[in-house]
Every structure is written in C-alpha cells, then in structure tokens.
TIKOL-909560 format. One record per residue: residue number from 1; x, y, z negated of N, C-alpha, C, O, CB in turn; residue in one letter. Coordinates in nm, 3 decimals, m for minus. Atoms other than C-alpha are relative to their C-alpha. Glycine has a CB too. Layout:
! residues N
vonu; n.x; n.y; n.z; ca.x; ca.y; ca.z; c.x; c.y; c.z; o.x; o.y; o.z; cb.x; cb.y; cb.z; voke
NUM; X; Y; Z; X; Y; Z; X; Y; Z; X; Y; Z; X; Y; Z; A .
...
//
This chain:
! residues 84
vonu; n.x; n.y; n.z; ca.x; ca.y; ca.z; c.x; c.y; c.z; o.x; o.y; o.z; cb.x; cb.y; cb.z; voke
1; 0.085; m0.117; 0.000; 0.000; 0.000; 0.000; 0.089; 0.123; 0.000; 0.170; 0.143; m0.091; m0.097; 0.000; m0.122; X .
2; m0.092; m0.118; m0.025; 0.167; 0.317; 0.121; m0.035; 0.091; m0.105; 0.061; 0.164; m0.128; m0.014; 0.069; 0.145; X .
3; 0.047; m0.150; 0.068; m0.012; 0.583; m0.122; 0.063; m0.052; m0.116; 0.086; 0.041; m0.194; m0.183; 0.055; m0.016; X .
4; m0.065; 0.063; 0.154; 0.147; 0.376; m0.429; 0.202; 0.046; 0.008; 0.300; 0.028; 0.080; m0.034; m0.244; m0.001; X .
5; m0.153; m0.021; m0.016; 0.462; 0.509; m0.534; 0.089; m0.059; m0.074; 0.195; 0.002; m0.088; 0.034; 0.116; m0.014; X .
6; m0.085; 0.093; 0.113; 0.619; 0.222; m0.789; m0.028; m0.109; 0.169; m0.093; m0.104; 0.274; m0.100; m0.060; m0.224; X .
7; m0.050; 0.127; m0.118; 0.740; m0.103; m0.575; m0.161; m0.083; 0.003; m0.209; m0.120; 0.110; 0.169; m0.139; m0.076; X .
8; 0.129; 0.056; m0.014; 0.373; m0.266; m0.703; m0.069; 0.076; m0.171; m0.029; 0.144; m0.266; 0.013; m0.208; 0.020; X .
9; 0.131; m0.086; 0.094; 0.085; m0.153; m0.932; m0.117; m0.174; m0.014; m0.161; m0.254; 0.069; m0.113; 0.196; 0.144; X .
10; 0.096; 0.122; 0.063; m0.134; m0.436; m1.157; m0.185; 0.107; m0.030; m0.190; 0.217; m0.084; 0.107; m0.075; m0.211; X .
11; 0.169; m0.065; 0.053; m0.552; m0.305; m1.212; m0.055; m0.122; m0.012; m0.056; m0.216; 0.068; m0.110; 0.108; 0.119; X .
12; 0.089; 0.075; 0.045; m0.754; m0.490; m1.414; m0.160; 0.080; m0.029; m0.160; 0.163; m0.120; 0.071; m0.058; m0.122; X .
13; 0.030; m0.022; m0.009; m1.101; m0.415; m1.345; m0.149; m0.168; m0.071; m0.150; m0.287; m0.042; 0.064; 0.082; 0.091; X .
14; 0.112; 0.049; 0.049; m1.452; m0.555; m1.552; m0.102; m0.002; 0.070; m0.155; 0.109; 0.071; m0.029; 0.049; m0.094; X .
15; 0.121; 0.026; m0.073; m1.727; m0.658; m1.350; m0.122; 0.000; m0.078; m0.105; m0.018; m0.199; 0.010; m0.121; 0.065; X .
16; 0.163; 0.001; 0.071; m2.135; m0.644; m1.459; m0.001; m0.159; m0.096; m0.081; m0.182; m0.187; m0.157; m0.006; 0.161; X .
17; m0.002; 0.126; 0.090; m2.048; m1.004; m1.608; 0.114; m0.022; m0.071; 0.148; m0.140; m0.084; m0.020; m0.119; 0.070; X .
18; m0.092; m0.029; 0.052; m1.760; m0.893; m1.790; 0.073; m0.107; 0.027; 0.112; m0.179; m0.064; m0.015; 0.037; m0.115; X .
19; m0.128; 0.038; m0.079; m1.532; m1.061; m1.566; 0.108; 0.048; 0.007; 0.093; 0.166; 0.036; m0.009; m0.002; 0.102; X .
20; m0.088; m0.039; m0.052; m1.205; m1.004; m1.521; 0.085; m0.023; 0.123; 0.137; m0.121; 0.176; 0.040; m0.003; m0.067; X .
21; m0.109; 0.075; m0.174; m1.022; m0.925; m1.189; 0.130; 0.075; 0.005; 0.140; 0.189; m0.040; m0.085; 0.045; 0.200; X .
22; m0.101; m0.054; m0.023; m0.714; m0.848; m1.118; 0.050; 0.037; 0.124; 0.022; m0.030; 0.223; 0.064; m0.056; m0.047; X .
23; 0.000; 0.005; m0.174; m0.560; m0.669; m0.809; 0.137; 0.062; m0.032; 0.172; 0.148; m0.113; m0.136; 0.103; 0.120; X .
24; m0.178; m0.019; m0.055; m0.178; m0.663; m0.693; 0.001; 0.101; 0.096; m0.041; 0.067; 0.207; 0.079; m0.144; 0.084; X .
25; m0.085; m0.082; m0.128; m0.051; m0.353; m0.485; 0.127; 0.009; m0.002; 0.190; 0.055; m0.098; m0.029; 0.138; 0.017; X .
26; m0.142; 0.048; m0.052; 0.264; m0.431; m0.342; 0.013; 0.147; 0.093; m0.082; 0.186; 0.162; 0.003; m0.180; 0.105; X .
27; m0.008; m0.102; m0.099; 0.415; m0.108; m0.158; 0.148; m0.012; 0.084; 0.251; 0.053; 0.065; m0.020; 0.147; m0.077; X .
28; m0.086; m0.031; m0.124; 0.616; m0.214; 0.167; 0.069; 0.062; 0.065; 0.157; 0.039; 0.148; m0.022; 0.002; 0.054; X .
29; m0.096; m0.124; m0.031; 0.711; 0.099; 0.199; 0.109; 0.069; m0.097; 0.181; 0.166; m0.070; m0.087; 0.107; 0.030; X .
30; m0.101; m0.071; 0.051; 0.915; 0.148; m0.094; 0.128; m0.018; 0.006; 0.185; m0.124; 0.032; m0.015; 0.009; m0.096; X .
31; m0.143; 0.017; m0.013; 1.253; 0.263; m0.110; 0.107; m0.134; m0.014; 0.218; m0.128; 0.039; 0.035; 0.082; m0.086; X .
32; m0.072; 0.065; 0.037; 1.389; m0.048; m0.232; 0.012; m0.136; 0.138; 0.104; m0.210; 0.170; m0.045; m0.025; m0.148; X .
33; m0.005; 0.087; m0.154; 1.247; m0.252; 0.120; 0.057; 0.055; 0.073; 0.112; m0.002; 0.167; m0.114; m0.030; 0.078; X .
34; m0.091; m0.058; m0.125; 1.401; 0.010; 0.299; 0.110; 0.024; m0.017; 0.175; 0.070; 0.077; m0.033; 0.109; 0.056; X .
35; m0.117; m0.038; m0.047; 1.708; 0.045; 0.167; 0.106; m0.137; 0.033; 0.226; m0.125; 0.055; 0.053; 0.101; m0.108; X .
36; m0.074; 0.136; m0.025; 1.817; m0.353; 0.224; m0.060; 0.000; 0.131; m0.176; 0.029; 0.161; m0.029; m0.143; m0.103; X .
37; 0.034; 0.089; m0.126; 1.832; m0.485; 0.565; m0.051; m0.092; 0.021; m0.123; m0.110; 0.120; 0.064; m0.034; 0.053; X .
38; 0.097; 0.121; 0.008; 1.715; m0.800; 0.471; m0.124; 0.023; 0.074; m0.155; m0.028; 0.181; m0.039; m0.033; m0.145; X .
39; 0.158; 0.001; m0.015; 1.367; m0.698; 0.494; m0.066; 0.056; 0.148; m0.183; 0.093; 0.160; m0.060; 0.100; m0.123; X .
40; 0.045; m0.080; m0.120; 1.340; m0.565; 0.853; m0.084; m0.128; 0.066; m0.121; m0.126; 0.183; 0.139; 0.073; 0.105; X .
41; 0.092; 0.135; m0.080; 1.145; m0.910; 0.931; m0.096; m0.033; m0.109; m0.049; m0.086; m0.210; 0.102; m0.162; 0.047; X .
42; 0.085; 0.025; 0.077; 0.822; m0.943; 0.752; m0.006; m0.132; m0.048; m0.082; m0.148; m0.144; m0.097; 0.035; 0.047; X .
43; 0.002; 0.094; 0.069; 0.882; m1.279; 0.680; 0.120; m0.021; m0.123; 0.131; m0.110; m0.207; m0.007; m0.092; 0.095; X .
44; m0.097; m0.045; 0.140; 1.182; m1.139; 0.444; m0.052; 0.024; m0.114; 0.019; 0.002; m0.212; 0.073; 0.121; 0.010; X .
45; 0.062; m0.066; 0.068; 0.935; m0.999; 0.242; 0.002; m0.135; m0.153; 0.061; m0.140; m0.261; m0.150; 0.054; 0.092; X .
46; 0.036; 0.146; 0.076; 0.790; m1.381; 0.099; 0.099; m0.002; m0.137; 0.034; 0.025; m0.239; 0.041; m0.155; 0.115; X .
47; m0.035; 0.002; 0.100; 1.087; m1.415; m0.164; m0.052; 0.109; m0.138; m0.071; 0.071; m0.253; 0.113; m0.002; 0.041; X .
48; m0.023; m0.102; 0.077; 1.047; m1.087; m0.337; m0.146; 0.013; m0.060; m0.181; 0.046; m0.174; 0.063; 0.125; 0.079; X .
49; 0.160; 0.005; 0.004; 0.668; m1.115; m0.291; m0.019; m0.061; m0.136; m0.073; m0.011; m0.235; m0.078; m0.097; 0.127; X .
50; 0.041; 0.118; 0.080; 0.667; m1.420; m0.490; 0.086; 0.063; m0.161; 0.020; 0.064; m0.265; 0.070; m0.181; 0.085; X .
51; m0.020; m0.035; 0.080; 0.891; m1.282; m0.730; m0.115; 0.120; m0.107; m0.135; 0.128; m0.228; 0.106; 0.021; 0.049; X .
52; 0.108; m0.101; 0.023; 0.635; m1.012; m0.785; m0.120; m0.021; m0.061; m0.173; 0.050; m0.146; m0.036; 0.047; 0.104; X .
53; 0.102; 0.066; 0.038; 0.375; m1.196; m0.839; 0.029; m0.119; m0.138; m0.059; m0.158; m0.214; m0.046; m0.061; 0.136; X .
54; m0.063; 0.071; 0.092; 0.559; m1.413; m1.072; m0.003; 0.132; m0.174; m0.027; 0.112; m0.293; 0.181; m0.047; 0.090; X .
55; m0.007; m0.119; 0.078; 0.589; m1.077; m1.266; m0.154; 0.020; m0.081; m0.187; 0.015; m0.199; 0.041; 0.130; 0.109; X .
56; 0.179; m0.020; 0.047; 0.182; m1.011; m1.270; m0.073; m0.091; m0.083; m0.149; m0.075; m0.178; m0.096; m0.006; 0.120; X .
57; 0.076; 0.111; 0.106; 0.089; m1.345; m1.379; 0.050; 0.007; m0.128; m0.039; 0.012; m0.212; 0.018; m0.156; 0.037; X .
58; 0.005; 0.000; 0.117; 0.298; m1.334; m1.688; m0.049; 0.144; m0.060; m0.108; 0.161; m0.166; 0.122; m0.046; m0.038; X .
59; 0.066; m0.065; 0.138; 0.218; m1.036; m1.801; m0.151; 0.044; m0.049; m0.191; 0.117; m0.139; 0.062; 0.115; m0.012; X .
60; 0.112; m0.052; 0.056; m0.140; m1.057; m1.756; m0.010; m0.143; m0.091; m0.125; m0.146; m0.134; m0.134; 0.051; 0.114; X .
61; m0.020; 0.139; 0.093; m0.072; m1.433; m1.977; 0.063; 0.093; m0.193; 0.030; 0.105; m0.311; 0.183; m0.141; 0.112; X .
62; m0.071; m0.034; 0.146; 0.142; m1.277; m2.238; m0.130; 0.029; m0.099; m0.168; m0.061; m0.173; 0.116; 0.155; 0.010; X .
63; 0.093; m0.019; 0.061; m0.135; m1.123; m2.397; m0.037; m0.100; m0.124; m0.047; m0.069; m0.242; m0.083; 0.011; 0.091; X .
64; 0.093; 0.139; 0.035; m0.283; m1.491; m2.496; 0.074; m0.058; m0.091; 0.050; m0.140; m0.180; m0.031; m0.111; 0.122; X .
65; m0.136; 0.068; 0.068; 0.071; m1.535; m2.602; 0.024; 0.074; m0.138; 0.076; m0.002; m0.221; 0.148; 0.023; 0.105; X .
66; 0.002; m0.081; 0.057; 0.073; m1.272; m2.836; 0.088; 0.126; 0.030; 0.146; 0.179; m0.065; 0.006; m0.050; m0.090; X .
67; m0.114; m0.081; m0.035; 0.288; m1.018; m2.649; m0.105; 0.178; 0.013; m0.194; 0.210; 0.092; 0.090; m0.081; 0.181; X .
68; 0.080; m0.102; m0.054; 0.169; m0.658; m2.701; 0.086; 0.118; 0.079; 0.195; 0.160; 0.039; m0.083; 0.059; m0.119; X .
69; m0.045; m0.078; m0.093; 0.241; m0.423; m2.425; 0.040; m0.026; 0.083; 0.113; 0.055; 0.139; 0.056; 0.057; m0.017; X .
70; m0.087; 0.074; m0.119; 0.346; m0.648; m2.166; m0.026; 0.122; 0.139; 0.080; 0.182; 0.155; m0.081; m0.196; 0.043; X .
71; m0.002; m0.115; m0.100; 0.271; m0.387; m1.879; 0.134; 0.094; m0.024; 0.180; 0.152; 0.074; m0.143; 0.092; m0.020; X .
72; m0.126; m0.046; 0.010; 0.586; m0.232; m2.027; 0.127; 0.005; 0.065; 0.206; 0.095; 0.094; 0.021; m0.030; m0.071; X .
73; m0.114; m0.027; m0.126; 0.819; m0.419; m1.811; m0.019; 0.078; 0.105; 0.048; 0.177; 0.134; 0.035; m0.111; 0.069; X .
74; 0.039; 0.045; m0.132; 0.646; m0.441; m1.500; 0.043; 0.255; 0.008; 0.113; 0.320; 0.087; m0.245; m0.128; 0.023; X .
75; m0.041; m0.176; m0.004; 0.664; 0.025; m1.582; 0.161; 0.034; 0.026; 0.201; 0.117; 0.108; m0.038; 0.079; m0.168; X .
76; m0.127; m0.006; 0.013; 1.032; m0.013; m1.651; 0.100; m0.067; 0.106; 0.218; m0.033; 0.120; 0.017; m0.046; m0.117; X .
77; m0.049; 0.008; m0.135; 1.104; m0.206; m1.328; m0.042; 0.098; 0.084; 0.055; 0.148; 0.141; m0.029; m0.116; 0.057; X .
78; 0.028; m0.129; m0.076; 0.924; 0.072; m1.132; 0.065; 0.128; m0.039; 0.109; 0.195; 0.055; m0.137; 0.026; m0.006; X .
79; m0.104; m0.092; 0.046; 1.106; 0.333; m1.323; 0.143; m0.021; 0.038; 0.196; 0.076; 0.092; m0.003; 0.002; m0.135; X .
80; m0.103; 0.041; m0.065; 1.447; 0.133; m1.240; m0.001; 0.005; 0.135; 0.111; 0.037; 0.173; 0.025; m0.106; m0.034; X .
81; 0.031; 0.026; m0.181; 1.347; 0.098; m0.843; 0.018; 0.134; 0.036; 0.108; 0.166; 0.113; m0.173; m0.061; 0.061; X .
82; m0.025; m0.102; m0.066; 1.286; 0.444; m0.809; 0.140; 0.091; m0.006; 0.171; 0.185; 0.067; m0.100; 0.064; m0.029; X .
83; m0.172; m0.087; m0.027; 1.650; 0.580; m0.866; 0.059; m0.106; 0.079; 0.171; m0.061; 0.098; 0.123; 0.038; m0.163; X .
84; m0.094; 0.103; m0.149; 1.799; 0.280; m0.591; 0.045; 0.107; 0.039; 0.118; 0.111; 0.138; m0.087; m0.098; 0.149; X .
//
C-alpha cells in the first residue's frame, strides 16, 4: 500500500459479532524494497513477505501469552526501516 509510510501496518477491526479481523498492509514501496536490488522481481518480495507476516501473527498471539504491548516491536522495526 503506497499511502502507508512504515514497511507494514497491523488493524484490528470488531465486527457487529464482535469478531475479530485483522488486516496486513505491506508497503512495496518502501525505502527499504528500494534500496536492495534484490527486490526488482516481484517474486523477491515472498521471503520478506513471509517474514512479515511471521511478525503479525505473533504479536497478535502474544497477547494470549501474556505479552503486554506487543505492537511495540512491529513500531520499533518501522522506526528502524525508516533511517535505511
């Protein structure tokens, strides 16, 4: 998602059946895809992806775990990314 300016962004959003959903924005465009070469082939992407996502699941788990503030990293890698 281009308008996102951290590498990805977690929203947890409550539905009428107090559901929870979760939604991943990943931003393709940030500095950190563009400043490796690697990534000039969208199928470069897949590792980092997965790493990413590896990221979201625990910290929407921790919680359960007893971890408070887990959204903390996931801020503090986007804070690190943007000075690359």
């Amino acid at each position: 998602e281009k308008t996102l300016e951290d590498l990805y962004n977690l929203v947890m959003e409550n539905d009428e059946l107090y559901t929870k959903r979760y939604i991943l924005k990943i931003n393709l465009a940030h500095r950190f895809f563009i400043k490796f070469d690697m990534f000039k082939c969208q199928e470069d992407y897949q590792p980092i992806i997965t790493m990413i996502h590896a990221n979201v699941v625990s910290e929407i788990i921790a919680p359960f775990q007893g971890v408070k503030m887990a959204s903390v990293i996931r801020k503090n890698i986007n804070e690190f990314l943007q000075n690359i």
